[in-house]
C-alpha positions as CSV (number, residue, x, y, z in Angstrom):
1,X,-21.6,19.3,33.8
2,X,-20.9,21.0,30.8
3,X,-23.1,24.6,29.9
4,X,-24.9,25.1,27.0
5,X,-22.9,26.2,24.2
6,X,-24.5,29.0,22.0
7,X,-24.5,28.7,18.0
8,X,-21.3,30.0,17.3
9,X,-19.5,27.3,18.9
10,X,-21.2,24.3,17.3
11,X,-18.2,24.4,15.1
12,X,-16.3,22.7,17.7
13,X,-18.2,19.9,17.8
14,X,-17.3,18.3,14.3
15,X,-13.8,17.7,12.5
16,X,-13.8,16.6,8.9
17,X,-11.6,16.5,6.2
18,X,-11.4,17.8,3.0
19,X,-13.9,16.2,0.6
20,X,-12.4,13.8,-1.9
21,X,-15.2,14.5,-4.9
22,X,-19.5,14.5,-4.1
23,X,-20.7,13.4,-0.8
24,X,-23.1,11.1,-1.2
25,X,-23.4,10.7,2.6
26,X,-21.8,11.4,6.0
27,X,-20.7,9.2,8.3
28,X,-20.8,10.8,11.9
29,X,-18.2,8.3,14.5
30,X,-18.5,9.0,18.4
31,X,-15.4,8.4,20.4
32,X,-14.7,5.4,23.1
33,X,-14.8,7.1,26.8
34,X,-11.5,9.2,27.6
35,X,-10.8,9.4,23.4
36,X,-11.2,12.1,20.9
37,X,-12.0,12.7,17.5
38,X,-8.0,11.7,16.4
39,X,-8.8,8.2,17.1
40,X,-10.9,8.1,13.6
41,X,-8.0,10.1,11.5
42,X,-7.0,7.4,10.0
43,X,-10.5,5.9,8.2
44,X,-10.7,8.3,5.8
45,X,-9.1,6.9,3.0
46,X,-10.4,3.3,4.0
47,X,-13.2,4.5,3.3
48,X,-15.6,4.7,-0.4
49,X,-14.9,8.6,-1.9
50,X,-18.4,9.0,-1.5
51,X,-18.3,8.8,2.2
52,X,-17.9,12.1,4.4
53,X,-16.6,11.5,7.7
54,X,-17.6,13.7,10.4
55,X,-15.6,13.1,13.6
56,X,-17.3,14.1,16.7
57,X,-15.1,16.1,19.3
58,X,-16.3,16.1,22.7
59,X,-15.4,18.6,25.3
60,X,-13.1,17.7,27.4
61,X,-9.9,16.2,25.1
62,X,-7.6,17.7,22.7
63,X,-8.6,20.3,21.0
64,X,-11.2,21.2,23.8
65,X,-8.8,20.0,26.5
66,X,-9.5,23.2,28.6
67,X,-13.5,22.6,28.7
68,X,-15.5,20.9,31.1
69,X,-16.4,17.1,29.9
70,X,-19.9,15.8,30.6
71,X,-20.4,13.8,33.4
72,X,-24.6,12.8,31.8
73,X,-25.6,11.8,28.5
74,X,-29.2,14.0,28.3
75,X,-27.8,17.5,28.1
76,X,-24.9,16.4,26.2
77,X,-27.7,14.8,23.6
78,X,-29.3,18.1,23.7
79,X,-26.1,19.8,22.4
80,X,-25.4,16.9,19.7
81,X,-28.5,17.7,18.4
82,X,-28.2,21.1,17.6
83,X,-24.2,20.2,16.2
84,X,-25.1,17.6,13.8
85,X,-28.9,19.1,12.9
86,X,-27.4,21.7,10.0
87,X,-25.2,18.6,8.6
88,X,-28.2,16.5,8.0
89,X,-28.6,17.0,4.4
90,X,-27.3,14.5,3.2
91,X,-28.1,10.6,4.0
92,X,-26.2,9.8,7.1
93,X,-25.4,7.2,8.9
94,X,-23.8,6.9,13.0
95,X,-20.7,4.6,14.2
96,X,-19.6,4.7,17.9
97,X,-17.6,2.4,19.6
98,X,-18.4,1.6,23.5
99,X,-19.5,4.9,25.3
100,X,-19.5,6.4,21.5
101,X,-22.0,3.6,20.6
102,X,-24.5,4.9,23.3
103,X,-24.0,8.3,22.5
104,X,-24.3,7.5,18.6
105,X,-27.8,4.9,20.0
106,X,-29.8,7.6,21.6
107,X,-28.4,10.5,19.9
108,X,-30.3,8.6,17.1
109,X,-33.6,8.1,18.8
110,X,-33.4,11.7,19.9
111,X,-33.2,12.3,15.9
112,X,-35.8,10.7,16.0
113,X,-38.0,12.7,18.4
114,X,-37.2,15.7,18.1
115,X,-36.9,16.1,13.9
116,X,-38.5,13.0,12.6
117,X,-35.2,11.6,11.1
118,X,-32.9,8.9,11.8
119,X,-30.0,7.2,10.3
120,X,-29.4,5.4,6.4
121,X,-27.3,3.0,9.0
122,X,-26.4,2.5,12.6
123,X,-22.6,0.7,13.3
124,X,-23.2,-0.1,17.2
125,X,-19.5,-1.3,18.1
126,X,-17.6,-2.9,21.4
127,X,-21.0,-2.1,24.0
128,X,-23.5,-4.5,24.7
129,X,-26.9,-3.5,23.9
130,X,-28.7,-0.5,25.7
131,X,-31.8,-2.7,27.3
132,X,-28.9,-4.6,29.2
133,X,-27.7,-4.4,32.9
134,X,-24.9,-2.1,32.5
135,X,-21.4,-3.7,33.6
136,X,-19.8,-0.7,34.9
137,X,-19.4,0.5,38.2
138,X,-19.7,4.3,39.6
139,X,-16.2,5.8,39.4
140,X,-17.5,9.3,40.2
141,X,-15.2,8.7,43.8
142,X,-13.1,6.4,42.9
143,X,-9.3,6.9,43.7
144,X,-7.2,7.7,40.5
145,X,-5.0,4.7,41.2
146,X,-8.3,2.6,40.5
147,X,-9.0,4.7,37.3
148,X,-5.4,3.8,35.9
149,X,-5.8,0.2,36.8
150,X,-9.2,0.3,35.1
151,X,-6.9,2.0,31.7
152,X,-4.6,-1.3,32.3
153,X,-7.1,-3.9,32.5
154,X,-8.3,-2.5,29.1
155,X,-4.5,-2.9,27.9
156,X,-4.9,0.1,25.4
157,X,-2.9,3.1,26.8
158,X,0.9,2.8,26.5
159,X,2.6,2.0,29.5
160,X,4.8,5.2,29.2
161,X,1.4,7.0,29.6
162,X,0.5,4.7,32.2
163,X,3.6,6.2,34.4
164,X,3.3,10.3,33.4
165,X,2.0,11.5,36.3
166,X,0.9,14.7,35.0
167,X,-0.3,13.6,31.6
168,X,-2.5,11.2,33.8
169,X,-4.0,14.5,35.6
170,X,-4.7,16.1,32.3
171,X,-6.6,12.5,30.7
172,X,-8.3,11.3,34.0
173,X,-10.7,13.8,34.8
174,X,-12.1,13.4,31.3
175,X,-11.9,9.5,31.7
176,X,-14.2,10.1,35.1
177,X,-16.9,12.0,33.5
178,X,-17.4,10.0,30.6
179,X,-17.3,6.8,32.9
180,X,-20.2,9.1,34.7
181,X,-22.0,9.2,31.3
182,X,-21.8,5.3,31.4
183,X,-22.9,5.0,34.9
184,X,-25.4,7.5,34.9
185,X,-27.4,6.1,32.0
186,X,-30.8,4.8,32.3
187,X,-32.5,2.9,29.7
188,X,-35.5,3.9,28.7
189,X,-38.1,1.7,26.3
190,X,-38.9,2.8,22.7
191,X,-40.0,1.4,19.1
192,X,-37.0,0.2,17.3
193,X,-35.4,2.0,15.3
194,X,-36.6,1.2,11.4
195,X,-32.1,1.9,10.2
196,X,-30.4,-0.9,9.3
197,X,-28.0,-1.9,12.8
198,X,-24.5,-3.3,12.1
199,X,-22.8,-4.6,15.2
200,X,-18.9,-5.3,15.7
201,X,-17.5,-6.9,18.5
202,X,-13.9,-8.5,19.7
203,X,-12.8,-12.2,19.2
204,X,-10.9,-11.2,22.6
205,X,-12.8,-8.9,24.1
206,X,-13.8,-10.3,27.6
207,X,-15.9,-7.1,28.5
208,X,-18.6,-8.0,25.6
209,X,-19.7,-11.1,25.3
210,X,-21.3,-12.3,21.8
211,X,-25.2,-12.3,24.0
212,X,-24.5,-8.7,24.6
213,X,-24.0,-8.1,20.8
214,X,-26.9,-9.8,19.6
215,X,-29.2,-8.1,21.9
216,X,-29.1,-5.0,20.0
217,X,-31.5,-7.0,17.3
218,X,-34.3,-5.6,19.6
219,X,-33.4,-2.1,18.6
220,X,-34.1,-2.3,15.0
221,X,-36.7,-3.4,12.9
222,X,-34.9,-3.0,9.7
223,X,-31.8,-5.6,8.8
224,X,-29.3,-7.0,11.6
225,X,-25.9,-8.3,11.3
226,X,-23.2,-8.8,13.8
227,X,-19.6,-9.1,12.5
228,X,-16.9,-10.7,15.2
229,X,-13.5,-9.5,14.5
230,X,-9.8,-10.1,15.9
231,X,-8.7,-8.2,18.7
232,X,-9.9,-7.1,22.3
233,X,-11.8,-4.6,23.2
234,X,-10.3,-2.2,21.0
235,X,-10.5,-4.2,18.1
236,X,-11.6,-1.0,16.2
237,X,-8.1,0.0,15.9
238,X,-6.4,-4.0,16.1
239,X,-8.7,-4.9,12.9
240,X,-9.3,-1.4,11.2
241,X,-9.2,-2.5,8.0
242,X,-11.6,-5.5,8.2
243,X,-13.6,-2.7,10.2
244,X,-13.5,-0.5,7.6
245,X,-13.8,-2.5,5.0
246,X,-17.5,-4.0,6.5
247,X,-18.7,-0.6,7.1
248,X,-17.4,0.6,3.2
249,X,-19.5,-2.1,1.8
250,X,-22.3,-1.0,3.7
251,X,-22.2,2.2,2.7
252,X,-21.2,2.0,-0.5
253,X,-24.5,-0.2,-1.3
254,X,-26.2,2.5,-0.2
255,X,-24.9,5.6,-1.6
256,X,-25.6,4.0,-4.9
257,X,-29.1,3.0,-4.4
258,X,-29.6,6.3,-3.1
């Protein structure tokens, strides 16, 4: 598990570019399990000017390669908290896709909690909703042959990734303890949320099924939508722009009203 990290590191948490003109509000996205903050690089200009997007960087990958990843999602939450609590000024709404949609999920009802604030909008993306029987199995001892068959089912990683040996050493341990995260989570019952919930799945993804999507209506009482796009299960990055372009309109409605 990772240790606490005091104030002056918080910095490390967040990567955002350069604001294009006003912020009307941020836009925080939470990585898939064994990704960084890179894997979001590219939305910023698909996205309204308005919009500041605030990559989350957990430990464990790239830039924090040499620090210890989390292997459970309550002291990792704890930590969020304090990262993102300073850059809630602003309206802001959460995207995360798979593991990054249940750290985004209960990162929000710890908002919530904690210092009675929540999201303008929630983008849930490739998980099935949190009340469900997880799919995953433990991995905490599983072989590192079966973690990179696990990386080919998902037919993401490049193959010549796939056969570098020690670039595999470097990526699976993180892989592991955010698999941990997965496995270890327990669902506990709350009110829903009162945010608007957005919810994006894969036309080809055969690890979330369109049930497990729409199960997430339970979590909010505010409006629902579910938006089915091409690709598998990383359809984030197969259908970007459509992505994008959903989650623009969204939040372009709603820095103007604001």
């Amino acid at each position: 598990m990772a240790s606490v990290h005091s104030s002056n590191q918080m910095d490390k948490w967040l990567v955002w570019p350069k604001l294009r003109g006003r912020a009307a509000l941020r836009l925080f996205c939470f990585p898939y399990a064994g990704s960084g903050a890179s894997i979001y690089r590219s939305w910023e200009d698909g996205l309204p000017p308005q919009v500041h997007l605030c990559r989350v960087q957990l430990p464990g990958r790239e830039g924090r390669l040499g620090e210890e990843p989390f292997t459970s999602l309550a002291p990792l939450l704890q930590i969020l908290l304090q990262a993102v609590d300073p850059f809630l000024d602003l309206p802001f709404a959460f995207f995360g896709h798979s593991m990054g949609a249940l750290i985004a999920f209960e990162l929000a009802r710890q908002l919530r909690r904690h210092k009675n604030k929540q999201p303008i909008h929630l983008f849930m993306s490739g998980r099935g909703a949190p009340q469900l029987q997880a799919k995953y199995q433990a991995v905490l001892n599983e072989s590192e042959e079966g973690l990179v068959k696990r990386l080919r089912r998902l037919r993401w990683t490049p193959r010549e990734i796939l056969k570098n040996r020690e670039l595999m050493q470097l990526i699976l341990p993180t892989l592991r303890a955010d698999y941990a995260v997965c496995d270890s989570y327990v669902y506990q019952v709350e009110e829903p949320l009162d945010c608007p919930l957005s919810v994006f799945g894969g036309e080809q993804d055969d690890k979330v099924s369109y049930d497990d999507l729409s199960a997430w209506r339970e979590q909010t009482s505010g409006a629902f939508s579910i938006h089915i796009l091409s690709g598998n299960h990383f359809f984030l990055h197969q259908s970007r722009v459509s992505l994008l372009r959903a989650i623009g309109e969204e939040l372009g409605t709603l820095s103007k009203d604001g």
